[in-house]
MOPAC internal coordinates of N, CA, C and O (Angstrom, degrees):
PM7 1SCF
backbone

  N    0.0000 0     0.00 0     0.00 0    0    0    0
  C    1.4344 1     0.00 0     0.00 0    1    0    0
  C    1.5241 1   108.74 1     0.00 0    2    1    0
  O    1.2310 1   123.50 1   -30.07 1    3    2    1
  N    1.1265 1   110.88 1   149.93 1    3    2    1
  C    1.6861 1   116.10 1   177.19 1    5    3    2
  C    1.5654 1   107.55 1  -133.22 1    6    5    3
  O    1.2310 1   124.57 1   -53.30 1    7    6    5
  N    1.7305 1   108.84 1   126.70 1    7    6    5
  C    1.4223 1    99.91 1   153.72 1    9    7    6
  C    1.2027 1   120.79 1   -20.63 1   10    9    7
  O    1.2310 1   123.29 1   -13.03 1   11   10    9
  N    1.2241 1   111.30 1   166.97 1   11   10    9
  C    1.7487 1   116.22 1  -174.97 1   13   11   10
  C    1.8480 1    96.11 1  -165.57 1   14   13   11
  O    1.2310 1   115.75 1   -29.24 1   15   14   13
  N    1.3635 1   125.67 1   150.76 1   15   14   13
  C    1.0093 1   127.63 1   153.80 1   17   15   14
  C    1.7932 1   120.00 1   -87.62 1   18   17   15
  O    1.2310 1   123.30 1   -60.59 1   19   18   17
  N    0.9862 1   111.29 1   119.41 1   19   18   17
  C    1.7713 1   103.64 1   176.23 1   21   19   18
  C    1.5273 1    99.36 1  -151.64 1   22   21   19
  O    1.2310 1   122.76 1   -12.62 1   23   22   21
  N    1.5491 1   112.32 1   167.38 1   23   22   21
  C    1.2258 1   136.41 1  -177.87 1   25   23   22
  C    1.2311 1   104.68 1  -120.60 1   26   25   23
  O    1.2310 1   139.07 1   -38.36 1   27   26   25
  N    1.9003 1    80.63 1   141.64 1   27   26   25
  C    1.4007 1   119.85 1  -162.24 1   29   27   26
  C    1.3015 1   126.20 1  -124.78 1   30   29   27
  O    1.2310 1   106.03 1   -93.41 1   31   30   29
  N    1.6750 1   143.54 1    86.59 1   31   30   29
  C    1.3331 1   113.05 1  -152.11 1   33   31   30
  C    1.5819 1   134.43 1    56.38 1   34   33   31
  O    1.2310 1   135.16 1  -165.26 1   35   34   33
  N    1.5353 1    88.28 1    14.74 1   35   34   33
  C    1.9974 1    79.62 1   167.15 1   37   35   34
  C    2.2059 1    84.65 1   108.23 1   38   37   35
  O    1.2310 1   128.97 1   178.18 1   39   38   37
  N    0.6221 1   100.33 1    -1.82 1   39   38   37
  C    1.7944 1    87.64 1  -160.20 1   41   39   38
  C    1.5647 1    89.94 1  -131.16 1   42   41   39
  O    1.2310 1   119.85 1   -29.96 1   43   42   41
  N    1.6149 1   117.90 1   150.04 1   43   42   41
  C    1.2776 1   145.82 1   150.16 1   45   43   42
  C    1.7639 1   113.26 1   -53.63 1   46   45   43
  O    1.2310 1   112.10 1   -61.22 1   47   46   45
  N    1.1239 1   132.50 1   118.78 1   47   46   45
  C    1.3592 1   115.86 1   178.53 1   49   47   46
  C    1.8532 1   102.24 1  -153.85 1   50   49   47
  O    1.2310 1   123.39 1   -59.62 1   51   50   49
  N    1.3605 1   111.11 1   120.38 1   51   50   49
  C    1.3484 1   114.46 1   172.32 1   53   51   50
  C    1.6721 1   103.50 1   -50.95 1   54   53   51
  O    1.2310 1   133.62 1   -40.79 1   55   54   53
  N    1.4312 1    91.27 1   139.21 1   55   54   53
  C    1.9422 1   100.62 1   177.64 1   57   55   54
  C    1.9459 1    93.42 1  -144.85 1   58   57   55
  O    1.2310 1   129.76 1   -46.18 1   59   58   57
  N    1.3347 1    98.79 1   133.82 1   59   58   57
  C    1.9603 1    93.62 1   151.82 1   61   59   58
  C    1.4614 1   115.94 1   -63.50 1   62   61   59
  O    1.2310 1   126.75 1   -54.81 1   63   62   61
  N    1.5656 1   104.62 1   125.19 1   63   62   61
  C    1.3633 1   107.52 1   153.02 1   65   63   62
  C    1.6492 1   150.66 1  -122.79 1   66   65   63
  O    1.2310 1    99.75 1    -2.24 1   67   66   65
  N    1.1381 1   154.17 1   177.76 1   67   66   65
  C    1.2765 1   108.11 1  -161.83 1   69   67   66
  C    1.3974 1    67.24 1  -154.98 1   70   69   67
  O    1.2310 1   125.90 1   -35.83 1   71   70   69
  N    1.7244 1   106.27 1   144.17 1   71   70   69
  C    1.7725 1   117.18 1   149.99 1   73   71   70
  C    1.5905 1   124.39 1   -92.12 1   74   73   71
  O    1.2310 1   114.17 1   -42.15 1   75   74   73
  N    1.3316 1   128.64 1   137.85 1   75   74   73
  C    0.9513 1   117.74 1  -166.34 1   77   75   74
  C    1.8727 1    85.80 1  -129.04 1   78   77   75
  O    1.2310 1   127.87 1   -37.19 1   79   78   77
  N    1.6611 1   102.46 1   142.81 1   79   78   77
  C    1.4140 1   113.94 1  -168.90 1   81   79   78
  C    1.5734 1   104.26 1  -127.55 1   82   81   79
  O    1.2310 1   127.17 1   -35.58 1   83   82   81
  N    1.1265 1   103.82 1   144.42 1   83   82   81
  C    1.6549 1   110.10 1  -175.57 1   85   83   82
  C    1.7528 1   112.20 1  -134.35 1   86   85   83
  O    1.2310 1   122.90 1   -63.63 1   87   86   85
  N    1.4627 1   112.05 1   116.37 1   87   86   85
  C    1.6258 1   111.38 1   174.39 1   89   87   86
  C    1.8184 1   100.84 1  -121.11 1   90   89   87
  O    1.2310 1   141.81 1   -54.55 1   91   90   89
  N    1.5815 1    75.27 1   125.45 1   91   90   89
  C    1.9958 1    92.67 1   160.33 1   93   91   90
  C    1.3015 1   115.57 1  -141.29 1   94   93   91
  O    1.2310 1   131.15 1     2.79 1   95   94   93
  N    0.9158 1    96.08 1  -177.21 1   95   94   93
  C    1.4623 1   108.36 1  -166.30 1   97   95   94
  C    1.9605 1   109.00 1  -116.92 1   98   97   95
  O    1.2310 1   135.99 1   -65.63 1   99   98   97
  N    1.5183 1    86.65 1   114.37 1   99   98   97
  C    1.7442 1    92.63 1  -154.04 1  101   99   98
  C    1.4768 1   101.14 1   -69.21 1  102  101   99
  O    1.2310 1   115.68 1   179.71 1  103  102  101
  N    1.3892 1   125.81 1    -0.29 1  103  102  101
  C    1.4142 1   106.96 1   165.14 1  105  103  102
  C    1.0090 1   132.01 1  -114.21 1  106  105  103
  O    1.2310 1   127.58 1  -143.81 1  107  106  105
  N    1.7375 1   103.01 1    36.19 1  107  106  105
  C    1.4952 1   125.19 1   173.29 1  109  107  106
  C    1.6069 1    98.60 1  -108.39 1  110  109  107
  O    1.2310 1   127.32 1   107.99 1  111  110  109
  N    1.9010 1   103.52 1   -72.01 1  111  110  109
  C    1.7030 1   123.12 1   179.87 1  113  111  110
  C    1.3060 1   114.22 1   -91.65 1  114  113  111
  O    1.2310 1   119.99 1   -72.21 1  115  114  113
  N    1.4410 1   117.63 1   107.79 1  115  114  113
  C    1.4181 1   103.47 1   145.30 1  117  115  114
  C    1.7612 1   136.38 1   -19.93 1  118  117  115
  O    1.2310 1   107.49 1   -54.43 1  119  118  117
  N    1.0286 1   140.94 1   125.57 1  119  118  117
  C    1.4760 1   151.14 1  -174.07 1  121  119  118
  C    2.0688 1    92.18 1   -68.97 1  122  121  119
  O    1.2310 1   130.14 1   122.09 1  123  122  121
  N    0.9105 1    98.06 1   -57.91 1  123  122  121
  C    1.6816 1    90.19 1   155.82 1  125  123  122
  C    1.6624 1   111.66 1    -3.18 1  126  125  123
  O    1.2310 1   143.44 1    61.14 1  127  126  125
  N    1.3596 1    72.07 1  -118.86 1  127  126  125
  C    1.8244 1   109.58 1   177.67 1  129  127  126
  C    1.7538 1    85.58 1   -36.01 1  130  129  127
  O    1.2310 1   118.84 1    84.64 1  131  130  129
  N    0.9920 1   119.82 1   -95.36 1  131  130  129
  C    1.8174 1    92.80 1  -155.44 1  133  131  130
  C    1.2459 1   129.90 1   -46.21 1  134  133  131
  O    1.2310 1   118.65 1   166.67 1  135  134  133
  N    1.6151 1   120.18 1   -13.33 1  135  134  133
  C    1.7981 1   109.94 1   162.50 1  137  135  134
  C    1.5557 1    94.31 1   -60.47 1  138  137  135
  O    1.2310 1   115.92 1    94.27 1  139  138  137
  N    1.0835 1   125.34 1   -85.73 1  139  138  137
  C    1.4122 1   123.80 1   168.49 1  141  139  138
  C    1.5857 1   136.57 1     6.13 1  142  141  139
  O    1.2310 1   120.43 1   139.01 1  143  142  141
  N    1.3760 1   116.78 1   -40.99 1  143  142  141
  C    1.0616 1   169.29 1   153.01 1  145  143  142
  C    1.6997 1   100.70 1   -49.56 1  146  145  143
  O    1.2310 1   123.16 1    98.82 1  147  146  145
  N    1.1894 1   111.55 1   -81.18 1  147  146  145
  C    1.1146 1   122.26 1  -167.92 1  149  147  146
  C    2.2320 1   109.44 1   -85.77 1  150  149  147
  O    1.2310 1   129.69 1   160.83 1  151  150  149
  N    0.8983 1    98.92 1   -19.17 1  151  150  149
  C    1.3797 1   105.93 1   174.12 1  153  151  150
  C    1.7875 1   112.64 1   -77.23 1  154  153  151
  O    1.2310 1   125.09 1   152.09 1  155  154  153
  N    1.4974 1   107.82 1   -27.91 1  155  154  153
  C    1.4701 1   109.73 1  -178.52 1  157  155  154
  C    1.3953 1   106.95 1   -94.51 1  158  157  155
  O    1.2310 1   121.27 1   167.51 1  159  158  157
  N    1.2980 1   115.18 1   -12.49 1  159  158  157
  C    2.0005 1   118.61 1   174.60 1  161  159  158
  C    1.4278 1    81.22 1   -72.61 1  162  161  159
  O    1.2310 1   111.59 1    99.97 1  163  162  161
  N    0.8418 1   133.44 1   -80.03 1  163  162  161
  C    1.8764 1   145.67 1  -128.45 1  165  163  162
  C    1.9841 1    88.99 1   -76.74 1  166  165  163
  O    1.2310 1   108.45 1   152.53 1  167  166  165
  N    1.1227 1   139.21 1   -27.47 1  167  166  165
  C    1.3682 1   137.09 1   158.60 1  169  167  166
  C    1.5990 1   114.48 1   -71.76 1  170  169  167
  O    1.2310 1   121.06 1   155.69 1  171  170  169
  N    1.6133 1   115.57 1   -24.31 1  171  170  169
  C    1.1440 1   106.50 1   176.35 1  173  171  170
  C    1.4130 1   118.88 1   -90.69 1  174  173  171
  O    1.2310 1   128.08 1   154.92 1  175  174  173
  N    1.1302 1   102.04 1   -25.08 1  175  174  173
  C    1.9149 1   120.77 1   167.24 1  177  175  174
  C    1.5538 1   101.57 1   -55.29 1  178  177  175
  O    1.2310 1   110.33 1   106.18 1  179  178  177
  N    1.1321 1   135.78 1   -73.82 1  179  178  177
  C    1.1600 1   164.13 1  -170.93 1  181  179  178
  C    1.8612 1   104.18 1   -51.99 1  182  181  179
  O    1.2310 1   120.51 1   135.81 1  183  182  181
  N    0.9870 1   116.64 1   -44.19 1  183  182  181
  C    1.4532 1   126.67 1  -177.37 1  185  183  182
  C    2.0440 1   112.59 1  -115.72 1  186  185  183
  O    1.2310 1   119.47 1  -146.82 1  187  186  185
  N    0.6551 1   118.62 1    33.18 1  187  186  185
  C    1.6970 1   109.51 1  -155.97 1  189  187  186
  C    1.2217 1   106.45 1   -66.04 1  190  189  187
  O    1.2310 1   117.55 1  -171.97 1  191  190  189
  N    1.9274 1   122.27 1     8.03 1  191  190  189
  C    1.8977 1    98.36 1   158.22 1  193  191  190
  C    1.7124 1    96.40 1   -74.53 1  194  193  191
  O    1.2310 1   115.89 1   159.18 1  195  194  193
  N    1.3431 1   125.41 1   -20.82 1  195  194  193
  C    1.5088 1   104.33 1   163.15 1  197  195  194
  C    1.1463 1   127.08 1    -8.32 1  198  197  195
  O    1.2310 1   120.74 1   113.60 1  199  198  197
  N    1.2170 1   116.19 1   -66.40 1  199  198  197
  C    1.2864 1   133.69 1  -158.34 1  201  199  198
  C    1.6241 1   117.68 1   -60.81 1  202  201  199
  O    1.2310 1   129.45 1   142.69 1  203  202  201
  N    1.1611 1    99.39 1   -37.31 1  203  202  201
  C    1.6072 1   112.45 1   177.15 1  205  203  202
  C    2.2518 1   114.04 1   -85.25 1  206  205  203
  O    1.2310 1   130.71 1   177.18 1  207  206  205
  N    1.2165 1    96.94 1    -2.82 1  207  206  205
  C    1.5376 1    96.26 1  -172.29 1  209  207  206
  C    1.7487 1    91.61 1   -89.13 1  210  209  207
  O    1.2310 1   120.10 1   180.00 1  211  210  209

């Protein structure tokens, strides 16, 4: 993870951020399904009592 500058409520505020990268092979996965894919990691990162509901 790396510091990052981003805004927050109107204000500049250092936050960790992290990129997360995804390769498939489109004539296996739809590009779909892996944003999808990748949109429910980055909510589960982001939330991890998720994980337990």
């Amino acid at each position: 993870m790396v510091d990052t500058p981003v805004v927050r409520d109107g204000e500049i505020v250092i936050r960790p951020m992290m990129n997360l990268c995804l390769t498939a092979d489109h004539r296996v996965v739809d590009g779909v399904m892996g944003s999808k894919f990748l949109q429910r990691i980055c909510e589960l990162l982001e939330n991890p009592y998720m994980l337990l509901v």
